[in-house]
C-alpha positions in Angstrom: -49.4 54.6 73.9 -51.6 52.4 72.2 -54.6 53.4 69.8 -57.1 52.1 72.8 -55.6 53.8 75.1 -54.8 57.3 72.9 -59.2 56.6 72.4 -59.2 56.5 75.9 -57.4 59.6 77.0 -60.1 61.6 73.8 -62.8 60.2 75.4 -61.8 61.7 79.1 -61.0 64.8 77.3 -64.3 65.1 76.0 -65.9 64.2 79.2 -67.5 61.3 77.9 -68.6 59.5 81.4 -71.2 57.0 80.3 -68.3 55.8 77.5 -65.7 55.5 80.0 -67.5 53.9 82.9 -68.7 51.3 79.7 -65.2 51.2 78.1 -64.1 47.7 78.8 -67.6 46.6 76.7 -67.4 49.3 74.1 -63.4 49.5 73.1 -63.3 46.9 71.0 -66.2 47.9 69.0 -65.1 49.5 65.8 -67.2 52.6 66.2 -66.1 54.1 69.5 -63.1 55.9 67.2 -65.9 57.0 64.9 -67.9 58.9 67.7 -65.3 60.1 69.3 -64.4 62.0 66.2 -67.7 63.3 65.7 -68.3 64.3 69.1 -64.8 66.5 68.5 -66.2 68.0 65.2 -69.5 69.0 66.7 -68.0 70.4 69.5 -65.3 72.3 67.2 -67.9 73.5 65.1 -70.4 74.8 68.0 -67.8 76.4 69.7 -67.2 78.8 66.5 -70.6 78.5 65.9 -71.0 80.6 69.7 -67.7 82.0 69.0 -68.5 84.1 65.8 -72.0 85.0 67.5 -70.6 86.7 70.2 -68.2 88.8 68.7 -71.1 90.9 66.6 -68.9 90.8 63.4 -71.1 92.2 60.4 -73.5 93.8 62.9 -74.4 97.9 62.9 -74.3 99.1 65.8 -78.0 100.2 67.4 -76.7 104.2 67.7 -73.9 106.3 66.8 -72.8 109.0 68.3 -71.0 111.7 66.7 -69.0 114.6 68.9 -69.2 118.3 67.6 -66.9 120.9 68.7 -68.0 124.3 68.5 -65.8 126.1 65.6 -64.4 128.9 68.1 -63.0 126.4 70.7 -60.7 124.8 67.6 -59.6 128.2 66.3 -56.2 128.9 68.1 -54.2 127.0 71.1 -55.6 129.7 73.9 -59.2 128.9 72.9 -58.8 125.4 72.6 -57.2 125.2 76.3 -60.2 126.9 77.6 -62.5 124.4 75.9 -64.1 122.3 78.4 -66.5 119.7 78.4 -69.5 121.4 78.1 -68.8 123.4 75.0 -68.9 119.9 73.4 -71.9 118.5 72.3 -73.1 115.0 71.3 -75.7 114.1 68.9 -76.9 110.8 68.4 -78.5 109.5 65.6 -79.8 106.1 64.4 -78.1 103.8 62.0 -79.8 102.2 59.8 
C-alpha cells in the first residue's frame, strides 16, 4: 500500500467526503497528509474532551443519602430477622 493510497483509506475513515470526491486534484498537494493528521488530533482530543465530561469525575454528587437502622433491629440475629423495611429510615442531606 502506497503512502497515497494509506492517505486515502485515513481520509474514508474520517469521513472526509468533499476530500475524497476532490482527491485526484488534492493528493498530490503536500498538505492533504497534514490535515488529515489534524483532523485525527482534533477528533482524538474532542472525543476525550466529551469522554471525561460525561463520566462526572471530580463532581459531588447533588444529595447523599445516608441509611439509619434503628439500634434494636441490630442487637441480636432474632431482632434483626424481624427487621423489615420500614424500621429503616433514610435521611438525606445536602453536600456541599
Amino acid at each position: 500500500m502506497s503512502n497515497l493510497d494509506a492517505l486515502h483509506a485515513r481520509a474514508k475513515a474520517l469521513n472526509l467526503h468533499g476530500l475524497l470526491a476532490h482527491w485526484s486534484e488534492a493528493a498530490p498537494a503536500g498538505w492533504v497528509e497534514a490535515l488529515i493528521d489534524w483532523e485525527e488530533q482534533e477528533r482524538g482530543r474532542r472525543s476525550l474532551e466529551r469522554r471525561l465530561g460525561s463520566a462526572h469525575i471530580g463532581r459531588k454528587p447533588g444529595r447523599l443519602i445516608r441509611f439509619h437502622l434503628d439500634a434494636s433491629s441490630t442487637t441480636s440475629p432474632k431482632a434483626a430477622s424481624k427487621r423489615s423495611l420500614a424500621s429503616s429510615r433514610i435521611v438525606g442531606t445536602k453536600c456541599r
